[in-house]
C-alpha positions in Angstrom: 146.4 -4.4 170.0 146.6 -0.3 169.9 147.9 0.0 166.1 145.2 -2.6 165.3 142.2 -0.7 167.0 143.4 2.6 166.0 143.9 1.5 162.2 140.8 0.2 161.9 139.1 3.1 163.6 140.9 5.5 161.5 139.9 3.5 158.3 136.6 3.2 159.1 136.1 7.3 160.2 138.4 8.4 156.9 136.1 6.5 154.5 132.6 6.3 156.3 130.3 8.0 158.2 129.0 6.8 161.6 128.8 10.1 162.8 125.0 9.8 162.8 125.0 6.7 165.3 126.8 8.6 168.1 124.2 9.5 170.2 125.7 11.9 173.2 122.5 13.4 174.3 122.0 10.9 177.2 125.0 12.2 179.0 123.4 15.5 179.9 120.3 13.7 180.7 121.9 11.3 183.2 124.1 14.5 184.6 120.4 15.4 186.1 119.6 12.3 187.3 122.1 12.1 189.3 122.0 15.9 190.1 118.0 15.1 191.3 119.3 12.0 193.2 121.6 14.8 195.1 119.7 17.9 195.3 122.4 19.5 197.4 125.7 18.6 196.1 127.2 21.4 193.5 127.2 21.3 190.2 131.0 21.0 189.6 130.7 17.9 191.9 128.0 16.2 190.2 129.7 16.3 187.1 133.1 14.8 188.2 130.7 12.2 190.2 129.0 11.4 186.9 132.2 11.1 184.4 133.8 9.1 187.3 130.6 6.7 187.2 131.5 5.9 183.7 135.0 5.7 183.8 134.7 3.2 186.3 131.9 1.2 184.5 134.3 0.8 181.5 137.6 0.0 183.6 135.0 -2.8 184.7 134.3 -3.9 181.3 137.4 -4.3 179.9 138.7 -6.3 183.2 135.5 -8.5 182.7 136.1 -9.3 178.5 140.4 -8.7 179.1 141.0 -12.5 178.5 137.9 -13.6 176.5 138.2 -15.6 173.2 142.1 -14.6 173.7 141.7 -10.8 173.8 139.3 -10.9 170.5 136.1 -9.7 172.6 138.6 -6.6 174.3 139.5 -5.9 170.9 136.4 -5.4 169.3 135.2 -3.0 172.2 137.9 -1.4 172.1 137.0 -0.3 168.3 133.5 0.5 169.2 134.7 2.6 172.4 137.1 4.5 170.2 135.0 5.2 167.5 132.3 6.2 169.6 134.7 8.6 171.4 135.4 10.0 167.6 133.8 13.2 166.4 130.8 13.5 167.7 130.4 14.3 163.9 132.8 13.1 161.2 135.8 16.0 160.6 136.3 14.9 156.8 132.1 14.5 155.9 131.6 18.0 157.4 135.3 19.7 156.1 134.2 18.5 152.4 130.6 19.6 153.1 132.4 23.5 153.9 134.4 23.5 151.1 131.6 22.6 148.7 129.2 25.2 150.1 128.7 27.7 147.4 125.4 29.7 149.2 126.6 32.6 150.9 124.1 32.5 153.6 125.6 28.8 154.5 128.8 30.6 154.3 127.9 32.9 156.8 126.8 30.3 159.1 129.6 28.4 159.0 131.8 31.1 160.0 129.3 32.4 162.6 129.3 29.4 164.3 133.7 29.1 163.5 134.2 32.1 165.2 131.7 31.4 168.4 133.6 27.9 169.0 137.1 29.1 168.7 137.2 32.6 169.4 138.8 33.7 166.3 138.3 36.8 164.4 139.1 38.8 162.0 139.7 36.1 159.0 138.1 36.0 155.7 136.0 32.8 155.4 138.6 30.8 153.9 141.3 31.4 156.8 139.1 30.6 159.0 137.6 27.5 157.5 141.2 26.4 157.1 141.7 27.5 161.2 138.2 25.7 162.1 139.7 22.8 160.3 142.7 21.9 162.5 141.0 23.0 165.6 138.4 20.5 164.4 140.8 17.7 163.4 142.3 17.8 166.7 139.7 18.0 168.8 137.3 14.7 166.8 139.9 13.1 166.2 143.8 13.5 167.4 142.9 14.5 171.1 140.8 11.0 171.5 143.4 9.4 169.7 146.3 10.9 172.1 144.3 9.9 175.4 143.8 6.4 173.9 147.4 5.9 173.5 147.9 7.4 176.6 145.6 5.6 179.2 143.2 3.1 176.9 139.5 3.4 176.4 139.4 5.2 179.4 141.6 8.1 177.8 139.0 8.2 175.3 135.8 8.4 177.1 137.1 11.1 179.9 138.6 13.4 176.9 134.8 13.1 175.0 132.6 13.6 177.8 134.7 16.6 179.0 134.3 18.0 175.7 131.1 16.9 174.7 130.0 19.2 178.2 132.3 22.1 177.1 130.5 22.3 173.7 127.0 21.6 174.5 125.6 24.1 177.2 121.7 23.8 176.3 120.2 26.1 179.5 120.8 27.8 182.8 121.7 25.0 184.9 124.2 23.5 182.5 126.1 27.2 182.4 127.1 26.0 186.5 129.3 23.5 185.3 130.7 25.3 181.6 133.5 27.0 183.4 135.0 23.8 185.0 134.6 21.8 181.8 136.3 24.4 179.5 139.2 24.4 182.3 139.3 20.5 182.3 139.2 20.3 178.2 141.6 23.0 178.1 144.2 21.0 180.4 143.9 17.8 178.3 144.3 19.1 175.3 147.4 20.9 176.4 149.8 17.6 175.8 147.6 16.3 172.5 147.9 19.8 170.7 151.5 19.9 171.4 151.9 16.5 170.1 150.1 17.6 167.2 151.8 20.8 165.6 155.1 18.3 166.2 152.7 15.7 163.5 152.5 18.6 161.7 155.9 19.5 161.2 156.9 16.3 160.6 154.5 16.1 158.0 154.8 20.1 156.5 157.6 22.5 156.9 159.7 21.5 159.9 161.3 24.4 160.3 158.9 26.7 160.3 156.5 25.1 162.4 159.1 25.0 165.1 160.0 28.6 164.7 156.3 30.0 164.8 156.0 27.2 168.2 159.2 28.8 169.8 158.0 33.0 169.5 154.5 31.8 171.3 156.0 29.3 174.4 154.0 31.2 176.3 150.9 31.0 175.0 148.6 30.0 178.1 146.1 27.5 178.4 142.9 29.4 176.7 145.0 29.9 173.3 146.3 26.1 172.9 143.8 26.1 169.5 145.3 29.8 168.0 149.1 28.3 169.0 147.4 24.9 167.0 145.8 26.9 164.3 149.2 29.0 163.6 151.3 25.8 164.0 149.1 24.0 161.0 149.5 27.3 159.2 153.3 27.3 159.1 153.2 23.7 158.3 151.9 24.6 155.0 154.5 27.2 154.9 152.1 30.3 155.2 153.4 32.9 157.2 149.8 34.7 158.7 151.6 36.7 161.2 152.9 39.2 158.7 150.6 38.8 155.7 146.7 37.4 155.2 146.5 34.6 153.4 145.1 34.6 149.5 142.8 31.5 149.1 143.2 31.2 145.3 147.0 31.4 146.0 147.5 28.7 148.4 144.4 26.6 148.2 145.0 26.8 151.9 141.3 24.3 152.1 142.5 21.8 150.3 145.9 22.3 151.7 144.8 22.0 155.3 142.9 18.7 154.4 145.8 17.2 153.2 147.9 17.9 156.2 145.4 16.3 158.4 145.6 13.0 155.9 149.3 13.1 156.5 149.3 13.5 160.2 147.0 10.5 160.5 149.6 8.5 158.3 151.9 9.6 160.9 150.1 9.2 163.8 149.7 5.2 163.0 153.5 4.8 162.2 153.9 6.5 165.9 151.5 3.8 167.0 152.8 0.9 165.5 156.3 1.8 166.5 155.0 1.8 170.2 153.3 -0.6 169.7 156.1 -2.8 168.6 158.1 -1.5 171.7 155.8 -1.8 174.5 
């Protein structure tokens, strides 16, 4: 069932965008309902409480709809719990969107808003699109994809609510609870970004990739998406520690893209061979 759900998700999030029907705003929302309903609890508290809540309501589901119409009901909410967990935007709609941006003020935004995400600096546009891309690709798509094959549904959900928190701090109150978010999202994406850069090399330069992986073992926990961003570099064979990198040379863009495309095609050969296993 795994290589099934995750094909078709991937199929339908490579070609289409649903990014417009995930709707994450109510998670907040019910974080202060249940923060109202216990005034004196902390914040750090109520926000485990709450993504606990949900886990357990979905562990539900799936035991309730595990052995109806022979598994055919699991399966399709298991493709609507994955590709909900996707994004919250789609990674390819908005990478093609950056790439064909040609006003400089959008420009500007876009790396305004690359550089307060990911806490890089010091790159031309283009680098850091390409950066922004990976970081992106891994955390919509590959992380959710990791902790699906990893626990289930469940995986999926606890990986997206943890980072939908990290990302979206909209006032004072919400700042209580950043810190322990950007810990927990941190420590899961340890293993998935690790799995990735060894997708990447698989699907770029081997070699390198592993080399540029063994000089930073010990990178910490707040750099996993520069050791990610680095790795993806040296899979396209672009050495950035020693000299910038010249857009109209490498088409590093396009270049990135097309690493990402591969990685997937990897990523479902890993899935079906576990699938065939297990």
């Amino acid at each position: 069932m795994m290589f099934a759900v995750i094909f078709i998700v991937l199929l339908i999030e490579r070609f289409f965008d649903w990014g417009h029907l995930r709707y994450w705003d109510w998670f907040p929302e019910y974080q202060r309902l249940v923060q109202k309903k216990l005034p004196k609890v902390r914040h750090d508290i109520i926000f485990a409480l709450t993504v606990l809540s949900l886990l357990i309501a979905l562990l539900c589901i799936e035991f309730l709809i595990g052995n109806v119409l022979y598994g055919f009901i699991q399966l399709l909410f298991q493709i609507i719990v994955l590709l909900y967990c996707l994004g919250p935007r789609n990674f390819w709609v908005d990478a093609f969107n950056a790439m064909s941006t040609v006003d400089e003020k959008q420009k500007s935004t876009l790396l305004e808003s690359a550089k307060k995400n990911h806490h890089l600096t010091d790159y031309n546009a283009n680098e850091l699109a390409a950066r922004s891309f990976f970081i992106e690709a891994n955390c919509r798509v590959f992380a959710v994809l990791f902790w699906y094959m990893v626990l289930g549904p469940v995986g999926a959900l606890l990986y997206r609510l943890i980072s939908y928190r990290a990302r979206n701090v909209t006032d004072q109150t919400d700042r209580q609870d950043l810190h322990q978010a950007e810990i927990a999202i941190s420590i899961l994406d340890w293993l998935p970004i690790r799995a990735l850069i060894i997708v990447f090399a698989l699907g770029g330069h081997f070699v390198q990739v592993f080399s540029y992986w063994h000089k930073h073992l010990s990178m910490n926990l707040s750099e996993n998406e520069i050791l990610l961003a680095g790795a993806g570099f040296a899979a396209l064979g672009i050495d950035t520690e020693h000299a910038k990198v010249h857009p109209k040379e490498y088409l590093v863009e396009n270049s990135a893209i097309y690493l990402v495309d591969r990685a997937l095609v990897i990523v479902l050969i890993i899935a079906g061979i576990i699938s065939t296993v297990l």
